[in-house]
C-alpha positions as CSV (number, residue, x, y, z in Angstrom):
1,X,96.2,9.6,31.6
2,X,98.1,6.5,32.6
3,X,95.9,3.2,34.6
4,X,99.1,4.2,37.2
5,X,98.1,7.9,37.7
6,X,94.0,7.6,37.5
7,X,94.4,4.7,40.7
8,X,96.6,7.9,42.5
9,X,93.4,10.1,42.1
10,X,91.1,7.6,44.5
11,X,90.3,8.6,47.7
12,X,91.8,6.2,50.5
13,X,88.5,5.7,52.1
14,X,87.8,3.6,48.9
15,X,90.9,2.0,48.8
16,X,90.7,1.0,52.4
17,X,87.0,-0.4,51.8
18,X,88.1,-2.6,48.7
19,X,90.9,-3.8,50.6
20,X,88.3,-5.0,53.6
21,X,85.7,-5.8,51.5
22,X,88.5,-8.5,49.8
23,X,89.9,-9.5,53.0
24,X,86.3,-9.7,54.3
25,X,85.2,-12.7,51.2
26,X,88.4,-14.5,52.2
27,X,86.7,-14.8,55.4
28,X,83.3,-15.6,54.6
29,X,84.5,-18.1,52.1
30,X,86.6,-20.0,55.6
31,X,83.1,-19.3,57.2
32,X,80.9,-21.0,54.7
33,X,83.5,-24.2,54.4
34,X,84.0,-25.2,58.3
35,X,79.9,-24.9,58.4
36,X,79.3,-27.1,55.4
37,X,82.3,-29.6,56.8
38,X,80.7,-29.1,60.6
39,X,77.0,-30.0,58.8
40,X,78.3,-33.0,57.3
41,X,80.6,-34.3,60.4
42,X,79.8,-36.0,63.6
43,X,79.4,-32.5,65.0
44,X,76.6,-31.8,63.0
45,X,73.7,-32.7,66.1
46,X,75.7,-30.2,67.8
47,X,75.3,-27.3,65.7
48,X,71.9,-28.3,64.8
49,X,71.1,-27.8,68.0
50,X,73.6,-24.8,68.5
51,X,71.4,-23.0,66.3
52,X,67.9,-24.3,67.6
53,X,69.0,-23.2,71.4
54,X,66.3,-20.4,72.1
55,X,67.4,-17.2,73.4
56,X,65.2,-14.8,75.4
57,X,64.8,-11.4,76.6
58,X,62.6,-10.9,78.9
59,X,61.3,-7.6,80.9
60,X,58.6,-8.5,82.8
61,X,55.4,-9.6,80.6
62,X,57.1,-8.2,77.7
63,X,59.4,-10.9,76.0
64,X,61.3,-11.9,72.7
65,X,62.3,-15.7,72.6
66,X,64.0,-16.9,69.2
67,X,66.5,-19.5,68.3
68,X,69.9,-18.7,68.2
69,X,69.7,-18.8,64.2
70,X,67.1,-16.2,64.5
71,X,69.1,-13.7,66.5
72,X,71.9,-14.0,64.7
73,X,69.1,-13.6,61.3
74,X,67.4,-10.9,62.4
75,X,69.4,-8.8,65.6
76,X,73.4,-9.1,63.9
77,X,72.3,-8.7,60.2
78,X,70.5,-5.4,61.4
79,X,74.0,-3.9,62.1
80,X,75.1,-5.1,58.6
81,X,71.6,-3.7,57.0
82,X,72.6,-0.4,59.5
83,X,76.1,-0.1,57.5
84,X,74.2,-0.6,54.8
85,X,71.9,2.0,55.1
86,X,74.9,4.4,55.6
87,X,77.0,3.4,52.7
88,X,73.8,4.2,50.4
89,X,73.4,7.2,52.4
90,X,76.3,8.9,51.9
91,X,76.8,7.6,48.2
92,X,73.8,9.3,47.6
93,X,74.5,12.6,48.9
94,X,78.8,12.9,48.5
95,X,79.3,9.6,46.4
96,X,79.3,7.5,43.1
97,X,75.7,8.0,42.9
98,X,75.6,12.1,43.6
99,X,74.9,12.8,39.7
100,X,73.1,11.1,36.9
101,X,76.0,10.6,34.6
102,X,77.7,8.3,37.2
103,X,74.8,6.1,38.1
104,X,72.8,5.4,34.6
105,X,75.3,2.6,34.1
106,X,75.7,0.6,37.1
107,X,72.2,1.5,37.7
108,X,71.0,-0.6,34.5
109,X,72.8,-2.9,35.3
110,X,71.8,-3.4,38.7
111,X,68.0,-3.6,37.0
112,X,68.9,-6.1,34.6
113,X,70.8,-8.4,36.8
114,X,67.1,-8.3,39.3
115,X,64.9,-8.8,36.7
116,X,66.3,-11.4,34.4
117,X,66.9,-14.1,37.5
118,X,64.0,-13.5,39.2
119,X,62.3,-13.8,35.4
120,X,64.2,-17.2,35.3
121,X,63.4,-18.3,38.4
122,X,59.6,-17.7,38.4
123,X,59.6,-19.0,34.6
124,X,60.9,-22.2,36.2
125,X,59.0,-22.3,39.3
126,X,55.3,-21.3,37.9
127,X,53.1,-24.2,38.7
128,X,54.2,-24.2,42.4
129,X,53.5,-21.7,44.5
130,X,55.4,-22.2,47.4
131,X,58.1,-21.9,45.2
132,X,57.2,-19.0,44.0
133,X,58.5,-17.4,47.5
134,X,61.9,-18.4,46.2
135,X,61.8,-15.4,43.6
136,X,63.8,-12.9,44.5
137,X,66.9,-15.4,45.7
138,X,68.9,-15.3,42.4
139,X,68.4,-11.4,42.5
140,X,71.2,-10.6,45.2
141,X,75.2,-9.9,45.0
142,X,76.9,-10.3,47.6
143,X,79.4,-7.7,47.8
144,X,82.1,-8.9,49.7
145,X,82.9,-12.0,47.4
146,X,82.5,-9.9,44.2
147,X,85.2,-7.7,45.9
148,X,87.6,-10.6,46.8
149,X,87.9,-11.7,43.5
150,X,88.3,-8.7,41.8
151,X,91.2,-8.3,44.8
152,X,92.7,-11.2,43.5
153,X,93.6,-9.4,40.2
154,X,95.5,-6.4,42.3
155,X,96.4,-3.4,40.1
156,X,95.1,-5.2,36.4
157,X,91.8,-4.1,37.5
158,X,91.0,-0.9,35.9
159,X,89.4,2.2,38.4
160,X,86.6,2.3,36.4
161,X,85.7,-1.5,36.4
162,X,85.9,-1.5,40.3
163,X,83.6,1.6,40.7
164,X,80.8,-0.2,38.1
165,X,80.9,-3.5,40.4
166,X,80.5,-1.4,43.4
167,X,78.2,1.4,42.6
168,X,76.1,-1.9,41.2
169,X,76.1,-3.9,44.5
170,X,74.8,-0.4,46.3
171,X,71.7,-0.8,43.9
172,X,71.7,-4.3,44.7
173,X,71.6,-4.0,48.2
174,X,68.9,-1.0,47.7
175,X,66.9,-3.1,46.2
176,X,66.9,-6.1,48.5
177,X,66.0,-4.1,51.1
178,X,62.9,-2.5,49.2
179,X,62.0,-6.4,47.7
180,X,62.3,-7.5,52.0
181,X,59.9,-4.6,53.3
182,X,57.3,-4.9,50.4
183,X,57.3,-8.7,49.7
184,X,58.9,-10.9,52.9
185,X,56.5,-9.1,55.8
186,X,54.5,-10.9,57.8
187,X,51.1,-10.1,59.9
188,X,50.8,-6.1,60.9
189,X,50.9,-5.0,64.2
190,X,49.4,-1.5,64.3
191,X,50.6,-0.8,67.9
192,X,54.0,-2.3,67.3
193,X,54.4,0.1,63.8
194,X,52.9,3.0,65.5
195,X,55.6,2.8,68.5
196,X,58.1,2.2,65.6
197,X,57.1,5.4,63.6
198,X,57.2,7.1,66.4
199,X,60.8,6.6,67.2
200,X,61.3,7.5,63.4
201,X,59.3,10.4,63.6
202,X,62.0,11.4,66.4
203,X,65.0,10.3,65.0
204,X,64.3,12.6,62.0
205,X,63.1,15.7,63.8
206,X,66.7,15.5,66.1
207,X,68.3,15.3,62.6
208,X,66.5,18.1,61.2
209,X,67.0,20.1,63.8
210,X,71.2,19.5,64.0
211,X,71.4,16.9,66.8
212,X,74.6,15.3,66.3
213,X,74.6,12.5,69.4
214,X,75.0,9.3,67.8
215,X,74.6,7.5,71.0
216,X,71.1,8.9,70.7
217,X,70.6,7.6,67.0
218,X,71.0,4.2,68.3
219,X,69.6,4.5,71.4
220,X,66.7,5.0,68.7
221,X,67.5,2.6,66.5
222,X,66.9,0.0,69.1
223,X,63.8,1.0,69.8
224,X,63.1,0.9,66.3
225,X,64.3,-2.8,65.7
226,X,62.2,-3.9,68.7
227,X,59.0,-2.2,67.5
228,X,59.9,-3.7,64.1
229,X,60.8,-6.8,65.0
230,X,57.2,-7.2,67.4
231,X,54.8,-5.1,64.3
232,X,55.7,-8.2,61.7
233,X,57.9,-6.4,59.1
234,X,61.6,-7.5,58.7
235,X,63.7,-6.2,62.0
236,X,66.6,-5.7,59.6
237,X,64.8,-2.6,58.5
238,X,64.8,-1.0,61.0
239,X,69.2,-0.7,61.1
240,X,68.4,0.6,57.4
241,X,66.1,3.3,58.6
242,X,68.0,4.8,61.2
243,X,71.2,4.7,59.3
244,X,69.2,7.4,57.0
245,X,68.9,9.7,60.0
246,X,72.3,9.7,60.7
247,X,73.3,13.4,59.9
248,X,76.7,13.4,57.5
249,X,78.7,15.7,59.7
250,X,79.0,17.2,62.9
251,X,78.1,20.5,64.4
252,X,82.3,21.0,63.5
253,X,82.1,20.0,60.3
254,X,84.0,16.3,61.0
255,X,82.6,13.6,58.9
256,X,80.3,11.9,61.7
257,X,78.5,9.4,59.3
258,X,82.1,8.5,57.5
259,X,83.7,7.8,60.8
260,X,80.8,5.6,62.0
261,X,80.6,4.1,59.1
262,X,84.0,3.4,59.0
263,X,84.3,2.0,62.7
264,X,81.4,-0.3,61.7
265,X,83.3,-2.1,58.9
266,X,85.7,-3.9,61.1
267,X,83.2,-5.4,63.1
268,X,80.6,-6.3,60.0
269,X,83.3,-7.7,57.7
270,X,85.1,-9.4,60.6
271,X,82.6,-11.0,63.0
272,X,78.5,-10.4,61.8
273,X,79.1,-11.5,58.5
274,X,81.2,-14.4,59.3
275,X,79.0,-15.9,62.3
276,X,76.0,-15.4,59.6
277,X,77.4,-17.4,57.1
278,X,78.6,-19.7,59.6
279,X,74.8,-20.1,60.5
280,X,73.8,-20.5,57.5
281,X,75.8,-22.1,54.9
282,X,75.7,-25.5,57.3
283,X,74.3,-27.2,54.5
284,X,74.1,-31.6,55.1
285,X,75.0,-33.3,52.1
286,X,73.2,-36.7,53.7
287,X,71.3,-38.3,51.2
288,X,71.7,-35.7,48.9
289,X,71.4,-36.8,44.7
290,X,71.4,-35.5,41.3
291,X,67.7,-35.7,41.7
292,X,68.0,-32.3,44.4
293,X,70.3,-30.4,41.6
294,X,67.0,-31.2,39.1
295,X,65.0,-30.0,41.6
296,X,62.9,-26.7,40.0
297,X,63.9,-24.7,42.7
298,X,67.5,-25.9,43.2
299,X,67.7,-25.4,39.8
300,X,65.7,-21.6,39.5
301,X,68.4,-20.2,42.1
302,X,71.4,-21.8,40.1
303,X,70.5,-20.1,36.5
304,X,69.1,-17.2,38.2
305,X,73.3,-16.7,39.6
306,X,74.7,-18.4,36.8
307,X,73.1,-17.2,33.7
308,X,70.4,-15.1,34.2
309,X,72.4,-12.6,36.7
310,X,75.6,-11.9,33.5
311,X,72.8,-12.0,31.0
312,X,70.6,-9.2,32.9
313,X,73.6,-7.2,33.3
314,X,75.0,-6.9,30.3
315,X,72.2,-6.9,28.3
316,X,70.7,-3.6,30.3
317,X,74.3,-2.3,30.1
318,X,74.2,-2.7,26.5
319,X,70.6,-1.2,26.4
320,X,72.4,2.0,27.8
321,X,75.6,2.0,25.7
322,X,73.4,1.1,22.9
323,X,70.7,4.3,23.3
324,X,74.1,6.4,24.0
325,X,72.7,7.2,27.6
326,X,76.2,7.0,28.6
327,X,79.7,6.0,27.3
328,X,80.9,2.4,28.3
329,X,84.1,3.4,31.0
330,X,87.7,4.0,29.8
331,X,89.9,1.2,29.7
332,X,87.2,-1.1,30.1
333,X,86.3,-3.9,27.7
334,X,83.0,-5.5,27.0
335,X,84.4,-9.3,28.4
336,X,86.2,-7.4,31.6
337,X,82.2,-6.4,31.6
338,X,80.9,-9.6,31.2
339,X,83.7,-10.8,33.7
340,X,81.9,-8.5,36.1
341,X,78.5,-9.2,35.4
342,X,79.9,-13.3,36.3
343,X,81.1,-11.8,39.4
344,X,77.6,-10.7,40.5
345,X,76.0,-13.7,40.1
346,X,78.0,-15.0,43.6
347,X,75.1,-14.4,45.9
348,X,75.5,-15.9,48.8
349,X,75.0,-13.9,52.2
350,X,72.1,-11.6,51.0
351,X,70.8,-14.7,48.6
352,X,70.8,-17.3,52.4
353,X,69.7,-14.1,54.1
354,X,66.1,-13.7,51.3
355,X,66.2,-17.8,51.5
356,X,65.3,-17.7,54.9
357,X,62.9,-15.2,54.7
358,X,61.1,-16.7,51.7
359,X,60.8,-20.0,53.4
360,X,61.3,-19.9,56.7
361,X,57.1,-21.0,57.6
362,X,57.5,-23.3,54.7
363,X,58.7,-27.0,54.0
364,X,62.5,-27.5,55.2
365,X,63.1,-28.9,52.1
366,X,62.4,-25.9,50.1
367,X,65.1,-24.1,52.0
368,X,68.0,-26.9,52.0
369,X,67.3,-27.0,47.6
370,X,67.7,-23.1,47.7
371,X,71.4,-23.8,49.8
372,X,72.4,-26.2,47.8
373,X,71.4,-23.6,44.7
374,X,73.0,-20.7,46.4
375,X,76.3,-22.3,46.9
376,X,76.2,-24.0,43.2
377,X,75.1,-21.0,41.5
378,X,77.4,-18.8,43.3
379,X,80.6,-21.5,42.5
380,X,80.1,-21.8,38.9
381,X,79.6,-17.9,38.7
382,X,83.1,-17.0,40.3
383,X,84.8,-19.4,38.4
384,X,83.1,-18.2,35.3
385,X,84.2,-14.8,36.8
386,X,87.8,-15.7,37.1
387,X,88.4,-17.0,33.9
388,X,87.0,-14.3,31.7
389,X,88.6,-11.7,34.1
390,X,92.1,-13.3,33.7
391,X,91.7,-13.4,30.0
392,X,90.3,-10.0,29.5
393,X,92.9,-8.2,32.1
394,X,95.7,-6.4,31.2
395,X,98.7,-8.6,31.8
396,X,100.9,-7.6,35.0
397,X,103.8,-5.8,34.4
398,X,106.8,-7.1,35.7
């Protein structure tokens, strides 16, 4: 079967998200640049303090003061981890992930781009422990980029090749959130977790018992992120959490979790993600040497992206093909692979996002070496990513 009639047989819902997913790193990438040239202008005091400016809620005694950055961290980032939490949802129970066969591959890969970086990292970070936080930085993909470049190929991408990077970046993203609750919580609350398991607790039992209301789920789900937020574990868990009770259809049989997920895209790709990186990519180059790129950490995130993430993933991949657990994809090469496995070593919006969390009650300089890594590592990886995927790829047919 021709590359022309296997694209014919994808749904449009997967079209449509690779399309806004493309569009979406375009945007992040405009994001990320007017921060880093706002951060190095005479605006900079401004959005310093733009992002310092505390913002409270306040209902009675009960209260939650943060900066702006923290907000924007912890309350916006929750509706990306909520879409999040859906996409994996219903990827598990309809998707790319619904059988074995179709998630052995992407799912070694997914393991061996976590484990090699953070392996690298740590191996280069050993004697200082507040480094150590840092671990689990070079371990993210960030999606959206990945996406744009491939986009940037058009129809030379084979199917299959765009289903590996994506079912991969799910596990990515699964994993994040499971290496966020276990490893970047802070002091338990009892009270706070036991008011948030209880709006769990009733957010599952309306599911199981075929309440379909989704103005109820998030009703919930704010509760949830409030008790969350105040017990000490990551608020952005809590948008994961409910997503999971989200039933996948209503009482008429209409996709309810496909239609919220797809209303949610617009607003995550187009504004959330954006104003994050915006937030967090302000990165000033003042003073900055060759001395910071040497620095073990600086230097931990930007092999973790740039070699250890390609290495991890093909070499886990080749575990697989190796042990004949499954078949490497039709029509797809072994550098288109390693193309791909370049591509996920652009980390940045979950990589900032774990940054902050691994040193956000540590030194300040810890955190502006981990940017700087971020951005390196994730620069060097697309255009390692480009260049093997424009050799590798099919040539366009005029």
């Amino acid at each position: 079967m021709s590359e022309k009639n296997n694209s014919s047989l994808i749904p449009d819902a997967f079209r449509n998200f690779m399309k806004l997913e493309s569009a979406s790193g375009l945007l992040l990438l405009a994001a990320g640049l007017i921060a880093m040239l706002v951060a190095n202008s005479p605006l900079a005091g401004i959005y310093n303090a733009l992002m310092k400016t505390t913002v409270a809620v306040q209902v009675d005694a009960w209260s939650i003061n943060k900066p702006l950055l923290l907000w924007i961290n912890d309350g916006l980032m929750a509706v990306f981890f909520f879409l999040v939490g859906l996409e994996i949802k219903r990827e598990f129970m309809e998707g790319e992930l619904s059988s074995l066969p179709q998630i052995i591959l992407p799912g070694m890969g997914a393991l061996g781009g976590m484990v090699v970086p953070a392996a690298i990292y740590v191996w280069m970070n050993w004697s200082n422990p507040i480094a150590m936080d840092g671990w689990a930085i070079p371990v993210a993909t960030d999606i959206a980029f990945a996406l744009a470049l491939l986009g940037v190929f058009g129809r030379r991408v084979p199917t299959a090749l765009k289903v590996f990077l994506l079912t991969l970046a799910i596990f990515d993203d699964l994993a994040a959130i499971i290496i966020i609750a276990l490893f970047y919580s802070g002091d338990l609350s009892l009270s706070a977790l036991g008011m948030g398991a209880l709006a769990l607790t009733i957010a599952v039992t309306m599911n199981l018992t075929g309440i379909t209301r989704t103005s109820s789920y998030i009703l919930l789900g704010v509760v949830l992120w409030i008790a969350v937020l105040k017990s000490g574990v990551h608020a952005t868990l809590a948008g994961v959490l409910i997503a999971l009770c989200i039933p996948m259809r209503d009482e008429q049989g209409r996709p309810l979790l496909g239609e919220l997920e797809h209303n949610l895209h617009g607003p995550v790709a187009f504004v959330i993600l954006p104003v994050f990186a915006f937030a967090n990519a302000g990165l000033s180059l003042a003073g900055m040497s060759l001395e910071n790129l040497a620095h073990p950490v600086t230097l931990g995130v930007i092999t973790g992206l740039l070699v250890g993430k390609p290495l991890g993933v093909l070499l886990f991949v080749g575990l697989a093909v190796g042990l004949r657990l499954v078949p490497l994809p039709n029509n797809v090469r072994w550098m288109q692979l390693l193309g791909v496995a370049f591509a996920c070593g652009i980390g940045f919006t979950m990589s900032l996002f774990i940054a902050g969390l691994a040193f956000e009650h540590g030194s300040g300089d810890y955190f502006r070496g981990d940017r700087l890594g971020i951005l390196v590592g994730s620069i060097l990886s697309a255009l390692m990513a480009y260049a093997l995927l424009r050799l590798s790829l099919p040539k366009e047919k005029i």
